[in-house]
N, C-alpha and C positions, 0 to 999 in steps of 0.2 A: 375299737377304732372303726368307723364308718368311711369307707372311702369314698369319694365324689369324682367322676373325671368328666371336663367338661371340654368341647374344642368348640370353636366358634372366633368371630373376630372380635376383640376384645376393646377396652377393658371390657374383664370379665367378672360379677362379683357375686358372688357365692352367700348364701344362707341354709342353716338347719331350721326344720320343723319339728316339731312332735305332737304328735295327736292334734293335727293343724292350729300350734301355737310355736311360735320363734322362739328356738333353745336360746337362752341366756348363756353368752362365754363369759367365763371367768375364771376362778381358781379349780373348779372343777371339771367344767367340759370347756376343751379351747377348740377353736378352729387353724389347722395348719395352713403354714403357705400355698400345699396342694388342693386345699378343698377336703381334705379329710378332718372328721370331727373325732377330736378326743376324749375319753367322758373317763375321767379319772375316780376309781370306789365306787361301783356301779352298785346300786342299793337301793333298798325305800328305806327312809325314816320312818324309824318306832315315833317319833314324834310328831308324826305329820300324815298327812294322806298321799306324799307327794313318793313321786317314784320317778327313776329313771325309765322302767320299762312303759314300751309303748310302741309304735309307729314311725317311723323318723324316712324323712322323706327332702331330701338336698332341693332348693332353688339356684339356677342358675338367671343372670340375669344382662343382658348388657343392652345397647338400643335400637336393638330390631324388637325385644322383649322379653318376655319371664319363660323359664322353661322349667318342668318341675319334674324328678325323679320316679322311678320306681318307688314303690315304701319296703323298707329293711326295718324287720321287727327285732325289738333287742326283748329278752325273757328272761328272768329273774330263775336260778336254777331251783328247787327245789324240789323236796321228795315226802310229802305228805303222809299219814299213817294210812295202813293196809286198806281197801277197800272190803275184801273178802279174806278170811284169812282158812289155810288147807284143813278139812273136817277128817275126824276119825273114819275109816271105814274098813268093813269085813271081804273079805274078796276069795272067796275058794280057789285050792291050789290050783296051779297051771290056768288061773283066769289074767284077766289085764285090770288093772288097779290104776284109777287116774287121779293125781293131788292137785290143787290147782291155789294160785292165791293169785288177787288181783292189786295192782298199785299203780297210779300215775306220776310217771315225775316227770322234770324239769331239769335237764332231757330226759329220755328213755332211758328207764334204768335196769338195771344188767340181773338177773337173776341167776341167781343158783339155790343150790338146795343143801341141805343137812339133815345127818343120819345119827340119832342116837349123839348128836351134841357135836359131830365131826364131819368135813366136807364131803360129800356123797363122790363114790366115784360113778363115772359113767363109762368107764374102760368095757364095760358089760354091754355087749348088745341089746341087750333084755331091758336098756334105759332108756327111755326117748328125753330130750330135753324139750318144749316147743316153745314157739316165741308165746309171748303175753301172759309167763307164769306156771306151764303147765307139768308136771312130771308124771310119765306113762311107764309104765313096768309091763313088759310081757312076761306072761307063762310064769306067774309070781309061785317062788318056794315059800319054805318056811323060812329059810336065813332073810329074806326080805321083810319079815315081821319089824316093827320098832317106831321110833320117834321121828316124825320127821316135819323139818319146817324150813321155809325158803326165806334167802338171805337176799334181799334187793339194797342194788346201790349208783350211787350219781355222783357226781364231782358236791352235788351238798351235803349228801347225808348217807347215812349204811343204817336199813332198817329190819328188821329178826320179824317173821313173822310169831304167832302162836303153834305149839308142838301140835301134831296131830298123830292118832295109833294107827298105823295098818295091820291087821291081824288078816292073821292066812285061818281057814278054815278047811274041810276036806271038801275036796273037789264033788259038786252037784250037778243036778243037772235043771234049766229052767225053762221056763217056756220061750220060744222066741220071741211071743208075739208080747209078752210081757219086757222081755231083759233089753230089745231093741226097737225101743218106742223114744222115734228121733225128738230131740229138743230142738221145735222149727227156730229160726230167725223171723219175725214178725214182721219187719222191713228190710228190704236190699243195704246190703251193708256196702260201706262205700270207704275208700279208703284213698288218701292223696298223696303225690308225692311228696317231700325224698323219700318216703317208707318204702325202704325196699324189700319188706319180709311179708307177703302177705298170706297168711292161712285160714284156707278153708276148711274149720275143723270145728264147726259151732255144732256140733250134732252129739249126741251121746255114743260112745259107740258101742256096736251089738257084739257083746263078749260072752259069754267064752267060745262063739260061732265065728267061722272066718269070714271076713270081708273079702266079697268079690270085687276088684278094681279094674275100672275100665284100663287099658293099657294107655297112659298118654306118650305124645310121641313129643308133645309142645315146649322147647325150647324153656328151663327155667322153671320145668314144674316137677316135683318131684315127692316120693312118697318116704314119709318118717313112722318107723314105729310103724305099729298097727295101727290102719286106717285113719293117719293124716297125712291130710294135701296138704303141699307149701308150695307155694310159688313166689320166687325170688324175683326180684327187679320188674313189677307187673308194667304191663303195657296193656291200655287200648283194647290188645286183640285178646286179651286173659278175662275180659269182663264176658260174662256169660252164667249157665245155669248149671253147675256141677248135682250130680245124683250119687249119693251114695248105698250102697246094695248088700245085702249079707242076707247068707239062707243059714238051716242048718245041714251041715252036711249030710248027702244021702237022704237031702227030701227034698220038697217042691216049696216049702215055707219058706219065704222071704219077706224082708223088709225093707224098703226103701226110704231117704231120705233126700230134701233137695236145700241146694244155698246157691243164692243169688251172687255174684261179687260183681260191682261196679268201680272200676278203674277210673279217677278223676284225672281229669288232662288242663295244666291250665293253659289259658286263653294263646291262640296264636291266629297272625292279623292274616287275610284271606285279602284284604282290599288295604292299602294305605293311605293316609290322604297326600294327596300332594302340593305342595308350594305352588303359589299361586302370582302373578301381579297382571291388576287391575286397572280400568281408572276411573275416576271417581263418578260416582252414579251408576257405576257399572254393577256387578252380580258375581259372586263368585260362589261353589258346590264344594265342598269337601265332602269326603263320602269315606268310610269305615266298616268294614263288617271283619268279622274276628270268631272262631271257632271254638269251641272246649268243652268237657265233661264238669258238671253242667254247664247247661247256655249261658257265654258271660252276659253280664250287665254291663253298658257302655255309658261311658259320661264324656261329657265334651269341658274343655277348659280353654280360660283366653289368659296369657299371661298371665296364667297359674290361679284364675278366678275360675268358680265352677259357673259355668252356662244353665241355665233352668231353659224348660221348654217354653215359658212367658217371655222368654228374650232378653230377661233380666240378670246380674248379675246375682253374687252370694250376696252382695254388700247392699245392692238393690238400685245399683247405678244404673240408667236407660243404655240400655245399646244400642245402636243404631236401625238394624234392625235384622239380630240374626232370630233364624227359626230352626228348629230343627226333628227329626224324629233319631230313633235310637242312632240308625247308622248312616245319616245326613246332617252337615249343618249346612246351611244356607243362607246365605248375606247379602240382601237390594239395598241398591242404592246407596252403596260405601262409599262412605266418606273418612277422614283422614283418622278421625276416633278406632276404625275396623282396621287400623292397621297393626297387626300385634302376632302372635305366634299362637298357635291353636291347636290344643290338643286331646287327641280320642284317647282314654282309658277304657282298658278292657279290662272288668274284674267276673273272678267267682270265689268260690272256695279252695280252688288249688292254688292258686297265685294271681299277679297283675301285669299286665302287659301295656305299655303305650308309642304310639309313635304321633310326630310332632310334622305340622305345616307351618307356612307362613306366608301372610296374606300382606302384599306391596301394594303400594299405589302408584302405579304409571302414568307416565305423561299422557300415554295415549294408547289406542291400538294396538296391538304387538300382534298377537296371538289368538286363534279365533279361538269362538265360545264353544267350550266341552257342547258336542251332539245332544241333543235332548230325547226326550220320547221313545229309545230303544224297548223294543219289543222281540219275542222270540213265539216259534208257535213250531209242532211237529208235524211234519210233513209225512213221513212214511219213517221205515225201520232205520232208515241210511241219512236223511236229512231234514234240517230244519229251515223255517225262512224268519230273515231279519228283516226288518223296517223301523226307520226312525225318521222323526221330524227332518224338515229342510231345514237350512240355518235361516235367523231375520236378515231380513232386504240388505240392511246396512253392514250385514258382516259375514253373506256369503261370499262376496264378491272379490275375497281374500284367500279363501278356500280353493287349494290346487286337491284335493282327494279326501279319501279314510282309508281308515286302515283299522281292519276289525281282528279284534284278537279271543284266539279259542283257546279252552283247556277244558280237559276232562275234570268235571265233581272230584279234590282229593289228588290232583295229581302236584305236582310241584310247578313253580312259574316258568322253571326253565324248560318245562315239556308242553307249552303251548304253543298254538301254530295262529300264523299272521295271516292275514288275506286284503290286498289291495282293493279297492273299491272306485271308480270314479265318481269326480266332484258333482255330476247332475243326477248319478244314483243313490236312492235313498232306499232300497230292499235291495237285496242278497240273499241267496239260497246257496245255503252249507250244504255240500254232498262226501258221498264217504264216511259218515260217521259209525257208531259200533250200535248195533240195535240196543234198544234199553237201556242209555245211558245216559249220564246228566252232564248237561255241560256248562259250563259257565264262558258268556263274553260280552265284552264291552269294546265301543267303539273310540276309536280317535281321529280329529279332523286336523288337515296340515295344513298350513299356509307356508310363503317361501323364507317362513323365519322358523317353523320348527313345527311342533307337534299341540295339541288342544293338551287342557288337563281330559282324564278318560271320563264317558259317560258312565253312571250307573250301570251297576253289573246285572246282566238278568242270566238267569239258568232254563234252561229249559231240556228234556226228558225225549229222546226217539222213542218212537214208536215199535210194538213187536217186541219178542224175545221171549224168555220164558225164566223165570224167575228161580234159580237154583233155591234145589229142594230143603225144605227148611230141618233143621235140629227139629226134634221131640221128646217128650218122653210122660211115661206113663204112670200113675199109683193107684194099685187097687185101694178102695176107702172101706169098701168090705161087698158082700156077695152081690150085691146089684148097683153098687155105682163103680166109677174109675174117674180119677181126675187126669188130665192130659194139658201138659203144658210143651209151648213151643216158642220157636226164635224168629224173627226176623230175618226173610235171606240178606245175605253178605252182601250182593249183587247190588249195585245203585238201578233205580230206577222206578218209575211209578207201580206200586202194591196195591191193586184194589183191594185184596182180601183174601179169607182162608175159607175153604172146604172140609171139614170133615167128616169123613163116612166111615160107617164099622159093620159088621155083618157076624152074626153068631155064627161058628164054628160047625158046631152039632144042625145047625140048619142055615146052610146057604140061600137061602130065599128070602129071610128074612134080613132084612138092610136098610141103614138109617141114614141120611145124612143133616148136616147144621152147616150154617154158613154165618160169616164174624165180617167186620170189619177190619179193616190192615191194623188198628191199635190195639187189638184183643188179641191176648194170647194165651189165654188161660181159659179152659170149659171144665165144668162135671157132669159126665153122662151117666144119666140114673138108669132104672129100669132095666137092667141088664141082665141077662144069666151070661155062663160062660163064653165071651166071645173073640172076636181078631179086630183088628181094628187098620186104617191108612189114614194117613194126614196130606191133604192136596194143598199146593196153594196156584192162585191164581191172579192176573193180572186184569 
């Protein structure tokens, strides 16, 4: 069942989509009183190509216009055979032994394991489970010897990987530089929600040596077994460059390894458009901008047609004449055609977000025309100056003020602050603000009926400050290079760029530095003998 809830003034009359085609009701999928869709024996036909699964996306509709849903994916459960299934392997006593088998299903399916033909316990410390397959043994004996294979399962199917042998041998001894030579990630691995188990543990790891672990303190992250990170319920702030480290005990030999993890966020709207009414010949701006891991993609809809940036519909009817770029749409010279409901979609890969206007046509006058031409520019570390266009002839003369509105880059709506303006001034100069920081504001002009729709929002960056110090971190590549990679400070605010300078140890006098642009973050510095190194960043 898909539910739909729609409020509006009514009649109200409801349809389903799928994969942008009107579901057929009948014996199979009905539509209820409420707006929910029923879809009774959810299946694809062996006989056909046809399936229920898909996209499904509710229209609402009555005669202001069409409004169109979120999309709700429906998925066909299933559980596929083994991708990889756990290989035999030797492992000297008291080493760490890791089994792994991969599978995808439809949902996420539940793994466990088997031991010699019966369910393994993990009552043993010595067990690690980890998410996506994996079974870790520390400090493995000889009773740990035997058969073992992982049993994955889902509401479709329960499938038995193939046996594999672990055999105990006596405890040796090996090189480090050979036993812990990490398995890189090639690309930043990227992970979206609802997954809320995310582990960084693509590395091989350095056994039968112990893994040095940074101590984290971060809410949600936490260590399994020997040398895996999990981090639960990721957020935003867990996306970053994790290093993992292991020497052998009682020497200087280390290895290091590094994994990216990218946190997707999906879209949340920064700007909304607002309802609008016009009158006819007149111009009306809707404006959208919308934030998330990765940058969404925005579309514009007009009762539930997709807008092109030709002005044209999907169907290739003339509009009258909207224009638009990603996060403006724009409409001269409306006329009664441009009367309909209009809406921004915000999509990426983590999900879809929209919010909806509606453009009237008025008798007349009402309400002056949203400010034009806002500008912002930095004055010093504390403030910035605004200036925008006058209003035209025939519709300043309605305008009693402005009223310009500030918020810090990132903060929430309810933590912006208001500043009155009078109606024959067109700049204002913001004082008091926080050095190095971004801000965002738009202006509104008031007449003695009420407020303008807002201008376009501009941001702009104080001057001054100094850029909290960035992350780094280091890997020898062998006796005369070092690769050095590093983060972007936390801090908002304009980054020209990074400094790096290092100076040999055994001789102070000699000293190097390079300079990067603000999107570089990664250098390898050749040429080296044994030295110290510091990472600057600068604005």
């Amino acid at each position: 069942m898909l539910d739909c809830q729609v409020e509006g003034e009514g009649p109200i009359s409801i349809t389903w989509w799928r994969n942008g085609i009107p579901v057929e009701t009948g014996v199979r999928a009905a539509l209820l009183s409420n707006g929910t869709l029923l879809i009774r024996n959810v299946s694809k036909r062996r006989d056909s190509n046809e399936t229920d699964a898909g996209e499904y996306s509710c229209a609402a509709q009555n005669h202001y216009g069409m409004l169109i849903s979120r999309k709700a994916r429906i998925l066909l459960a299933s559980l596929p055979k083994f991708l990889s299934h756990p290989q035999s392997v030797a492992v000297g006593e008291g080493g760490v032994a890791r089994l792994t088998c991969q599978i995808k299903g439809i949902p996420e399916a539940t793994i466990t394991w088997q031991k010699d033909g019966r369910p393994l316990s993990t009552s043993d410390s010595r067990y690690t489970l980890l998410p996506a397959g994996v079974l870790q043994i520390t400090g493995v004996q000889q009773t740990d010897s035997g058969l073992f294979r992982c049993v994955a399962s889902n509401i479709a199917n329960t499938r038995y990987s193939h046996e594999a042998q672990l055999s105990i041998t006596a405890a040796g001894s090996r090189d480090l530089s050979r036993t812990c030579d990490p398995v890189r990630t090639p690309e930043p691995h990227h992970q979206r929600p609802p997954d809320r188990h995310l582990g960084v543990h693509r590395h091989r790891k350095p056994t039968p040596y112990r893994l040095l672990e940074s101590l984290l303190v971060t809410q949600g992250i936490q260590v399994l077994g020997t040398g895996n990170l999990m981090i639960s319920d990721a957020s935003l702030q867990h996306s970053g460059v994790y290093v993992c480290s292991a020497n052998r005990p009682g020497s200087r030999s280390r290895r290091t390894a590094l994994g990216r993890l990218v946190v997707q966020a999906p879209p949340e709207f920064l700007q909304w458009p607002q309802s609008a009414s016009r009158p006819a010949g007149g111009s009306a701006i809707f404006s959208c901008t919308a934030s998330g891991v990765p940058e969404p993609h925005l579309i514009w809809l007009k009762n539930g047609k997709l807008l092109t940036p030709s002005g044209n519909d999907e169907e290739g009817e003339e509009q009258s004449a909207p224009r638009f770029s990603a996060a403006t749409l724009a409409i001269t010279h409306i006329s009664s055609e441009d009367e309909a409901i209009y809406q921004c979609i915000a999509e990426n890969s983590a999900g879809t977000n929209q919010a909806s206007a509606r453009l009237a046509i008025s008798a007349g006058r009402e309400l002056p025309e949203a400010p034009a031409g806002l500008r912002a520019a930095a004055l010093s570390a504390s403030s910035l100056q605004l200036t925008w266009d006058p209003p035209a002839a025939d519709a300043g003369q309605d305008v009693i003020g402005y009223v310009l509105h500030i918020r810090r880059l990132g903060d929430a709506d309810g933590a912006e602050l208001q500043e009155a303006v009078s109606k024959s001034t067109f700049s204002q100069r913001l004082d008091n603000l926080e050095a190095a920081t971004t801000y965002c504001v738009f202006l509104k002009a008031y007449s003695a009926l009420g407020a303008s729709q807002q201008s376009s929002t501009v941001m702009a960056t104080t001057k001054g400050g100094v850029p909290t110090a960035p992350s780094f971190f280091t890997k020898v590549l062998n006796q005369t290079a070092m690769q050095v990679d590093w983060e972007l400070p936390s801090r908002p605010g304009t980054l020209e760029g990074f400094r790096l300078e290092y100076r040999g140890v055994s001789n102070p006098g000699v000293q190097g530095w390079e300079t990067f642009p603000a999107h570089v973050n990664t250098h390898t510095i050749s040429g080296l003998g044994q030295c110290g190194h510091r990472l600057l960043a600068g604005r």
